[in-house]
C-alpha positions in Angstrom: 35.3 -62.8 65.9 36.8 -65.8 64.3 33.3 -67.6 63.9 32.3 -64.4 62.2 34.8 -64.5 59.9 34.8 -68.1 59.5 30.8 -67.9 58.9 31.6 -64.4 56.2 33.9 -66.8 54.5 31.7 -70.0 53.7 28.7 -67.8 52.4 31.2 -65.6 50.4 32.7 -69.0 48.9 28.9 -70.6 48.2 27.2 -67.6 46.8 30.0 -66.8 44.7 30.3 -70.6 43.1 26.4 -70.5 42.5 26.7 -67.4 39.6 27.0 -69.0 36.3 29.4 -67.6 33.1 27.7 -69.0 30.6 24.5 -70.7 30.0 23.8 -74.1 27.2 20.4 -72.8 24.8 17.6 -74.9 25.2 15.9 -74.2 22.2 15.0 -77.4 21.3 11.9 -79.2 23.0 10.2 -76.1 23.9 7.0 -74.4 23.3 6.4 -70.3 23.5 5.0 -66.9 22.2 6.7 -65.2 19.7 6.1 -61.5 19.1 8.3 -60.8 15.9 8.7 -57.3 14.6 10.3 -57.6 10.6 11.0 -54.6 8.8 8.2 -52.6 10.8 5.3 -55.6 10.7 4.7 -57.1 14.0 3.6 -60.9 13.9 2.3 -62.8 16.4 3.0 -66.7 17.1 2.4 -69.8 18.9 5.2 -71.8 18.2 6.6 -75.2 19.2 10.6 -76.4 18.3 10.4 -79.9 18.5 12.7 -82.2 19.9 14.1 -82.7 16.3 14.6 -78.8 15.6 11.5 -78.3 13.6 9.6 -75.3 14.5 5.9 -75.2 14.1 4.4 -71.6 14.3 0.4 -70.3 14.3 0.1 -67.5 13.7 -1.8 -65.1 15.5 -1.2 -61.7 14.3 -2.0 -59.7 12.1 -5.6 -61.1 11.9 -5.2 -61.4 8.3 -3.4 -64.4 8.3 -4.8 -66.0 11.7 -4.5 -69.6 12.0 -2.6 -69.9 9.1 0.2 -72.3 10.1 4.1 -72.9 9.3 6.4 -75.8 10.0 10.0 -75.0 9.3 12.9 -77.5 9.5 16.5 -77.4 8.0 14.8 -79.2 4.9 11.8 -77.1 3.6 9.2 -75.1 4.5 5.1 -76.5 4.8 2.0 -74.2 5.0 -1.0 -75.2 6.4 -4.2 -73.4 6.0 -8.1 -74.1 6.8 -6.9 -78.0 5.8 -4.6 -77.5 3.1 -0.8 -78.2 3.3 1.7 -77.1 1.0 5.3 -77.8 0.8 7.3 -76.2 -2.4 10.0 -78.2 -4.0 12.4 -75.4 -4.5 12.1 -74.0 -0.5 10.6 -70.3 -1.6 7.1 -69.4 -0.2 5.4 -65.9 -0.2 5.9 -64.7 3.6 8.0 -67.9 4.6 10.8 -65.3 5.1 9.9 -63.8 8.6 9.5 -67.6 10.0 12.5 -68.6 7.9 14.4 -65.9 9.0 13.6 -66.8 13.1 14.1 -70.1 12.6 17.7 -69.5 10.9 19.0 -67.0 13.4 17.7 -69.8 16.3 19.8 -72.5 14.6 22.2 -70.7 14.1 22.6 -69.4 18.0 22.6 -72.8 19.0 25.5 -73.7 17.1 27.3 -71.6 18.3 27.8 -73.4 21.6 27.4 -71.3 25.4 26.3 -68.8 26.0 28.4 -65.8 27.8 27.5 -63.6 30.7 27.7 -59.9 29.7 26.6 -57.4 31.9 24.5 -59.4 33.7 22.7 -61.2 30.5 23.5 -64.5 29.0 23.9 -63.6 25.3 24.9 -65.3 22.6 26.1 -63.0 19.2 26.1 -65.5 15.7 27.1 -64.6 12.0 28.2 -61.6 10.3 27.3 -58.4 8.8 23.9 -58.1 7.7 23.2 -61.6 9.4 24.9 -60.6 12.5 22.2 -61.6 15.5 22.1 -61.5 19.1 19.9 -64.1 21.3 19.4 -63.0 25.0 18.5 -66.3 27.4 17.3 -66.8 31.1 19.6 -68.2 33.4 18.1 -71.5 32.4 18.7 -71.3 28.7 15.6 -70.3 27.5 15.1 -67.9 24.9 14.2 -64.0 25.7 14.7 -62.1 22.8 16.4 -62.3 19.1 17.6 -59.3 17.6 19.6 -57.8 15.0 21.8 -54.9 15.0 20.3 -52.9 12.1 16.5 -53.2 13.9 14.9 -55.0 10.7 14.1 -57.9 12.8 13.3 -58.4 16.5 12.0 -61.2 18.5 10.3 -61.5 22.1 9.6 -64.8 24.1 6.8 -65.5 25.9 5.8 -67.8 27.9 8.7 -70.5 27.4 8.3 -73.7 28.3 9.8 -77.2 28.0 7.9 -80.0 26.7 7.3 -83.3 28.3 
């Protein structure tokens, strides 16, 4: 009975130390899918966030704007297109704002340090009132979904891998 109890004990003690509270985000050096919905239009996106936090995006859907690419950093904002780039000088681009937007919440999460267990998700909640967002992670760090409160924009990741 004492071996029992011993044996109950130990695997009590190991599998209890092996949960984790909180997770670091690794949203940096990773490559994945990103099905954005933004004010009821759904996108589509192969995206990379470099090592350096710039986020390169293709996009997919809606067909209308296939292959049309976007590279978003802290800096500005560059679209490429069938060969042609284009950076503007003041920042603002026609339909920047959904990738802006996902980029912005993403930084943002990641400043905010850990993420916290709640109710069995790692979750981390950044910024306030209408820029109030919550970014759900695997126990691994890696993104799952982006959302905010009010349902204008909502993110799903696919596919989420680190680069070599």
């Amino acid at each position: 009975m004492k071996r029992f109890f011993v044996v109950f004990i130990l695997i009590f003690t190991l599998t209890s130390c092996s949960a984790k509270s909180s997770v670091e985000p690794q949203l940096k050096n990773i490559s994945f899918v990103a099905e954005i919905s933004y004010y009821n239009e759904v996108y589509s996106c192969d995206c990379v966030m470099s090592k350096e936090g710039e986020l390169t995006a293709v996009i997919k859907l809606p067909e209308t704007l296939e292959g049309f690419t976007l590279k978003v950093n802290s800096e500005s904002v560059t679209a490429e297109y069938l060969g042609i780039s284009y950076t503007p000088t003041d920042g603002n681009m026609p339909f920047s704002s959904v990738l802006e937007e996902f980029y912005k919440k993403l930084c943002l999460s990641e400043s905010v340090g850990k993420a916290k267990k709640t109710d069995g998700v790692y979750k981390i909640t950044a910024g306030e009132g209408a820029d109030k967002a919550s970014l759900y992670l695997t126990e691994a760090g890696l993104p799952i979904k982006l959302e905010m409160p009010d349902e204008r924009f909502f993110a799903e990741f696919y596919n989420v891998t680190i680069q070599k």
